[in-house]
C-alpha positions as CSV (number, residue, x, y, z in Angstrom):
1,X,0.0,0.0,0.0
2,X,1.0,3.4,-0.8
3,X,1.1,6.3,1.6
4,X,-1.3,9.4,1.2
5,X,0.6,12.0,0.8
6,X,-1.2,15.2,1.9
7,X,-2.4,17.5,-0.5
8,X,-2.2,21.4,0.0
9,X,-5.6,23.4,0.2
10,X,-4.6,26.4,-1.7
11,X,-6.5,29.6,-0.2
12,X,-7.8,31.7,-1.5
13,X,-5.5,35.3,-2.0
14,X,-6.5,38.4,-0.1
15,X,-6.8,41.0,-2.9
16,X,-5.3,43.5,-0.9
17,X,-3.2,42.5,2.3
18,X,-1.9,46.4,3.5
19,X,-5.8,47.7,3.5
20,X,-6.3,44.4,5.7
21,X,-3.5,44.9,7.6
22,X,-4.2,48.6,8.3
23,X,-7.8,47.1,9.4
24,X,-6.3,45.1,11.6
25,X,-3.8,47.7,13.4
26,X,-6.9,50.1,13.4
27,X,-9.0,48.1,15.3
28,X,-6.2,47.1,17.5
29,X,-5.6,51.0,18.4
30,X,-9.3,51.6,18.5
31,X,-9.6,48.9,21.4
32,X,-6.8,50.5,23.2
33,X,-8.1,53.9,23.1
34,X,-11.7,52.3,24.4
35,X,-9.9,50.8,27.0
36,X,-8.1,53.8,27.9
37,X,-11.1,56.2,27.2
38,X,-12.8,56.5,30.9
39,X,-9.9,56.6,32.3
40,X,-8.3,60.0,30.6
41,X,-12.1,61.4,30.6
42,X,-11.7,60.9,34.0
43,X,-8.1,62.2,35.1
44,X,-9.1,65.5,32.9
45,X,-11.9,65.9,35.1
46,X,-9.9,65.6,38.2
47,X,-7.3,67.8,36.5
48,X,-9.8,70.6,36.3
49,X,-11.1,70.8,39.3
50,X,-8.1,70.7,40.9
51,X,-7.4,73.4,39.1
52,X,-10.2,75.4,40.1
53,X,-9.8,74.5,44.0
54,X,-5.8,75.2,43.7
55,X,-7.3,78.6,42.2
56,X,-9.6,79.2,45.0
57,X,-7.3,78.5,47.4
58,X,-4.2,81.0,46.2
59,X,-7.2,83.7,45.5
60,X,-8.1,82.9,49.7
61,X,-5.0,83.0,50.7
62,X,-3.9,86.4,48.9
63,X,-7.4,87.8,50.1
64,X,-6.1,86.9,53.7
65,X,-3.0,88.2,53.3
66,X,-4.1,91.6,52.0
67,X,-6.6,91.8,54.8
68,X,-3.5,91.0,57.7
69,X,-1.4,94.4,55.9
70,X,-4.5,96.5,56.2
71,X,-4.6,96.1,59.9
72,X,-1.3,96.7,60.3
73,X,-1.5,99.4,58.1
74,X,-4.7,101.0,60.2
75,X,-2.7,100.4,63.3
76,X,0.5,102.2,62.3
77,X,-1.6,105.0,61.3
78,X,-3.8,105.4,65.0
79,X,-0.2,105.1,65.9
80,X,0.9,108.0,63.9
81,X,-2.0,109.9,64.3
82,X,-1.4,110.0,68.2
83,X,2.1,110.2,68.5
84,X,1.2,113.5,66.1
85,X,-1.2,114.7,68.3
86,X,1.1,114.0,71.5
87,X,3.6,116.5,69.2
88,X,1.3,118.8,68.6
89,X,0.3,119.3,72.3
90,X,4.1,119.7,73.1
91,X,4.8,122.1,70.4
92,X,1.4,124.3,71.6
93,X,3.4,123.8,75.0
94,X,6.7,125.3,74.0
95,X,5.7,128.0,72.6
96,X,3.1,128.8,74.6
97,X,3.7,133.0,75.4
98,X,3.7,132.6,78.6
99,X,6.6,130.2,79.0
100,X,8.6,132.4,76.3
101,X,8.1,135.4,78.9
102,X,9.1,132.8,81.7
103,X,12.4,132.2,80.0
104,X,13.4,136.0,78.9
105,X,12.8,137.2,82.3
106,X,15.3,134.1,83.4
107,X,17.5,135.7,80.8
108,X,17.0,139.3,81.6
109,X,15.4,140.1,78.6
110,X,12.8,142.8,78.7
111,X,10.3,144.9,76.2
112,X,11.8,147.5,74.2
113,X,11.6,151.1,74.8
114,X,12.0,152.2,71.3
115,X,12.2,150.6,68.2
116,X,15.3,151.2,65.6
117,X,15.7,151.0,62.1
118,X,18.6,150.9,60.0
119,X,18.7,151.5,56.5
120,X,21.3,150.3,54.4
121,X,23.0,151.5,51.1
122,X,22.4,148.9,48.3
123,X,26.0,147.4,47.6
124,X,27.8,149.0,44.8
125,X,29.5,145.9,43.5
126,X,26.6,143.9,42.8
127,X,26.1,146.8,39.7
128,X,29.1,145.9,38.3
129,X,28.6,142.1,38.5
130,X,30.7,141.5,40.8
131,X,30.1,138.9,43.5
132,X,30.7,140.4,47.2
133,X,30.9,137.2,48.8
134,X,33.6,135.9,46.5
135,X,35.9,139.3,46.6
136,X,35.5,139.0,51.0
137,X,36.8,135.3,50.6
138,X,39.9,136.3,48.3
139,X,40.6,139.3,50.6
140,X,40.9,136.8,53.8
141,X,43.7,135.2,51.5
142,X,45.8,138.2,51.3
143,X,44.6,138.2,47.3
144,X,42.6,141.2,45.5
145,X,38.9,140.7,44.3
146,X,39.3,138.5,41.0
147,X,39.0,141.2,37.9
148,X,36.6,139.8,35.5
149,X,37.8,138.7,32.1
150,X,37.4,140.7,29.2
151,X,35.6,139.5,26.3
């Protein structure tokens, strides 16, 4: 007896195998993506409202903050204002008339009797454009007033 030898089926071809394989890699990805779907939907709702209570919280916060300076800032000032009017009160104080006749009769001051005035010539080197002041300084130095430069 003879053995059988086994006889090859031939399949039919697949008339196109990169649109099949492309199928197949699709459907693979879209299964993934399903699987991951809930998932990211719901880490970018967490994300958000994290977001919005990491907001809230820095907006608190800053609020607080603000709140804290403007009672120190009201403090200083009551502090100001009555250390100003402690000043005041000592200022009204000192020169108060009669403590300034207290301290010129301490002093031996006294009223005057009559009242002098002097009346001064108007300086004659300030017409020429000199400068007093300058020609009193160069005289303490044993030097004539400067003579201005001709032009």
């Amino acid at each position: 007896m003879a053995m059988v030898q086994p006889q090859y089926v031939e399949r039919p071809r697949i008339p196109n195998p990169r649109s099949a394989r492309t199928a197949t890699e699709t459907r693979i990805v879209k299964n993934n993506r399903a699987r991951y779907s809930s998932l990211l939907r719901v880490g970018a709702v967490l994300t958000v409202l994290m977001i919005g209570f990491l907001s809230y919280v820095m907006l608190t916060s800053n609020v607080t903050s603000l709140n804290y300076a403007l009672g120190k800032a009201q403090a200083r000032r009551a502090k100001l204002q009555e250390e100003s009017a402690r000043l005041d009160d000592r200022i009204t104080a000192l020169t108060s008339d009669e403590r300034l006749a207290k301290i010129a009769a301490k002093l031996g001051m006294h009223q005057p009797e009559q009242i002098s005035l002097v009346k001064l010539a108007p300086p004659t080197h300030v017409a020429n454009g000199d400068f007093p002041v300058f020609d009193s300084i160069a005289g303490w130095f044993g030097h004539g007033a400067p003579r201005p430069r001709a032009r």
